[in-house]
N, C-alpha and C positions, 0 to 999 in steps of 0.2 A: 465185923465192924458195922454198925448201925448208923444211921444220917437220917436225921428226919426232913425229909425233903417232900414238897408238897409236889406232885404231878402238875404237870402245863398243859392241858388240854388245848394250849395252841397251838404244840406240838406232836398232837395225837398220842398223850401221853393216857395211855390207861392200863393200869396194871393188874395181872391175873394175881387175886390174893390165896385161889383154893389149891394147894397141894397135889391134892388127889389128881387132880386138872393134869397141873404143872408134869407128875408123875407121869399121867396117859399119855401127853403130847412124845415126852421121850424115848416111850415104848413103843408107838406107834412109826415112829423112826426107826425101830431095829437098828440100832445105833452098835457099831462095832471099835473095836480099838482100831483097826485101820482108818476110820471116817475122820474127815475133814469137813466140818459143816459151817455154814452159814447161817450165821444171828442177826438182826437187823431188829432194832430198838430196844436194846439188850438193858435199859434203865436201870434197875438196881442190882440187875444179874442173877432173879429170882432163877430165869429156868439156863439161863447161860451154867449157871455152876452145877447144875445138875446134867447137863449137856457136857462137860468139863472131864466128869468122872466117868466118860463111856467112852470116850473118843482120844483118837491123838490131837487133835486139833481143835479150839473155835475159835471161828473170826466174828467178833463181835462189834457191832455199829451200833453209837448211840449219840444223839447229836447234841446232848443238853450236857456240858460239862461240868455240872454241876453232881452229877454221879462218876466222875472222873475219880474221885478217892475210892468211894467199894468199889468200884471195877476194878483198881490196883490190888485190890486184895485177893483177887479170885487167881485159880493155880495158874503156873508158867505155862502151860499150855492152852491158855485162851489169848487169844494176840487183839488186842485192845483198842479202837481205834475211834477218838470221839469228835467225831466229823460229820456230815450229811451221807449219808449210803451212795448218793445218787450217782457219782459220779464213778465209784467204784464198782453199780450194777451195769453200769452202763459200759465203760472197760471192761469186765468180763461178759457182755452180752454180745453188743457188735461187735465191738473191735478186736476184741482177744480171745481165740479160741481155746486156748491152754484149760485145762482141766483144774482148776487151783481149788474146787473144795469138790466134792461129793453128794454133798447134802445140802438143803436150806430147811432150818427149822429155827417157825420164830412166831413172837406174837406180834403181827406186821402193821405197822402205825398205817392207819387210813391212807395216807396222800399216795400212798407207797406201792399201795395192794396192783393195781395196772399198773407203772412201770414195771416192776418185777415181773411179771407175768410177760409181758411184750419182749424183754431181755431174757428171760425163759425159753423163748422158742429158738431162741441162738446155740442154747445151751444141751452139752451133754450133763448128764445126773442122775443118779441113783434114783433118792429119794425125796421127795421133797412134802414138808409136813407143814402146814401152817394154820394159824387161829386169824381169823378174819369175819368181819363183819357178814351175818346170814346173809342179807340180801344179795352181796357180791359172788354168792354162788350163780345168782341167777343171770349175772354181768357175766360169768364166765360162763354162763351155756349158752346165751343166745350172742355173745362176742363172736363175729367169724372167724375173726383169729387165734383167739385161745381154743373155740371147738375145734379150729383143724391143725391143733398141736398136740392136746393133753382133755381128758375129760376129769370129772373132777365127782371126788366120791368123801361124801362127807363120813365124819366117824363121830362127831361127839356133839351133840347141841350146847352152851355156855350162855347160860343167862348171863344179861347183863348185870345183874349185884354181885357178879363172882370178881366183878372188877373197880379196882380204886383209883381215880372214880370212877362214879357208872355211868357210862353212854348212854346212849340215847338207843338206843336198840341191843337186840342180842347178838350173840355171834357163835362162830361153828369152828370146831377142828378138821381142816380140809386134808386132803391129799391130792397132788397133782398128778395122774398115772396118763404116761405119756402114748398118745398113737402109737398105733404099731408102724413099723417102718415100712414108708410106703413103696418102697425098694424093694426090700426080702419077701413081703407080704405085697404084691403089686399094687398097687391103685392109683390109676391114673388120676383123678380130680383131686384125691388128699393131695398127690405131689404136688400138681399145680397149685393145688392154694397154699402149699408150704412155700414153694417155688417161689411165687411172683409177689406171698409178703416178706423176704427173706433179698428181694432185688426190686424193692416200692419206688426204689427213683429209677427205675426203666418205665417205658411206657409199656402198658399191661399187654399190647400185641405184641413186642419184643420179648417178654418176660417170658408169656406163652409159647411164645416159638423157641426159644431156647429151651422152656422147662417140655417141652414135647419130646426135643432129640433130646434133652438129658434122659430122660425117662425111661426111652427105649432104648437106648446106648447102656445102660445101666441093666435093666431088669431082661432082655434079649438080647443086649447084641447088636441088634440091630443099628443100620445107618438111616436116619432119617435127615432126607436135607432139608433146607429153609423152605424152598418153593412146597417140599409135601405138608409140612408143619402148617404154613402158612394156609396152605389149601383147608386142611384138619380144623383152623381155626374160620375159615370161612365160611364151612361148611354147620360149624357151632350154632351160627346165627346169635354171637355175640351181640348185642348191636355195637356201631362204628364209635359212637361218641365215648362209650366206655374201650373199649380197645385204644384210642388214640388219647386217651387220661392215664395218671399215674393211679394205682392201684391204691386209691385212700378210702376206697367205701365200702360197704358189706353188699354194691350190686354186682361186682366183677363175683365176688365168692357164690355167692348165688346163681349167676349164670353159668358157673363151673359145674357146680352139683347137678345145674339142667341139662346142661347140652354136652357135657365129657361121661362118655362112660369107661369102662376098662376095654 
């Protein structure tokens, strides 16, 4: 089914028209008939339907319902949903730990690309593949918070004429590969800084002292009480003003890397 619909670039509508592209993104997912994946700005369902024929499942989001007739077309096993993502990454990030897809692979509308990543760190997942604007790789390395979740390993450059329309810049085929688990694999400063952005509306010396005995309670055994923790974090030479703030800036992360070691 064909619709000649014009992209809304006020929607961060820009669509991959090359193949070849569309082809890598879904290889690069090692996509299996078990997988449950996640689509997000799924518009005419270039790579949604190619996504379709590999998996049991795709949940695809697309907000402009004006592609609401080809997305009806595409097989019984894509579950179709033409609404805003937002409030659905946002249910499966904080609030709901339930495992509901496997995968996100998608060509992710700008507005989008940091929420998902923030609702990302809540989340368990396989794999996670996405095409996002170059510069935003460099948003997620020096982000304190996306470096102390996932680092991120590019696979494909995409000029910007491979897209209709063309944006204003190029963009890249990402992959999110997640920290190792700073449990099984010890580290004291990753946990904390997973820690205390994963509990942001505690004040960051409670967060701290809680993510200290969790730490050691988990990876030894060990009992650590309040008064030792609390001592551990004085001894940091955190300064006070950040300790008695909620955790909203990249100096608490910073001071972790300085003053915690294993």
């Amino acid at each position: 089914m064909k619709i000649d619909i014009s992209p809304d670039i006020t929607k961060d509508q820009f669509f991959l028209k090359d193949q070849k592209i569309l082809e890598k993104i879904v290889s690069l997912a090692k996509l299996q008939k078990k997988d449950v994946v996640l689509e997000i700005g799924a518009g005419p369902g270039n790579l949604t339907q190619k996504l379709a024929l590999k998996v049991s499942k795709v949940i695809a989001f697309e907000i402009d319902k004006r592609f609401k007739p080809i997305l009806s077309t595409l097989p019984s096993n894509v579950e179709v949903h033409i609404e805003d993502a937002w409030d659905y990454i946002q249910l499966h990030g904080k609030f709901r730990k339930k495992k509901v897809y496997n995968k996100v692979v998608s060509n992710l509308p700008y507005c989008l690309c940091e929420p998902l990543l923030h609702n990302l760190t809540f989340l368990d997942y396989d794999k996670v593949i996405l095409l996002v604007p170059k510069k935003f790789i460099k948003t997620i390395k020096k982000n304190p918070i996306f470096s102390s979740f996932f680092k991120v390993e590019k696979h494909l450059d995409v000029p910007k004429q491979k897209f209709n329309p063309q944006p204003k810049t190029d963009s890249a085929v990402i992959e999110l590969i997640k920290l190792p688990d700073p449990v099984k694999h010890p580290n004291l400063p990753l946990f904390l800084k997973q820690y205390i952005y994963q509990h942001e509306g505690q004040k960051t010396r409670n967060s701290l002292t809680e993510g200290i005995i969790h730490f050691y309670r988990l990876t030894e055994e060990k009992k650590i009480t309040k008064n030792e923790a609390r001592e551990r974090i004085k001894k940091s030479g955190i300064p006070l003003k950040i300790l008695e703030s909620l955790p909203l800036t990249s100096s608490i992360y910073e001071q972790i890397d300085k003053n915690f070691i294993n």
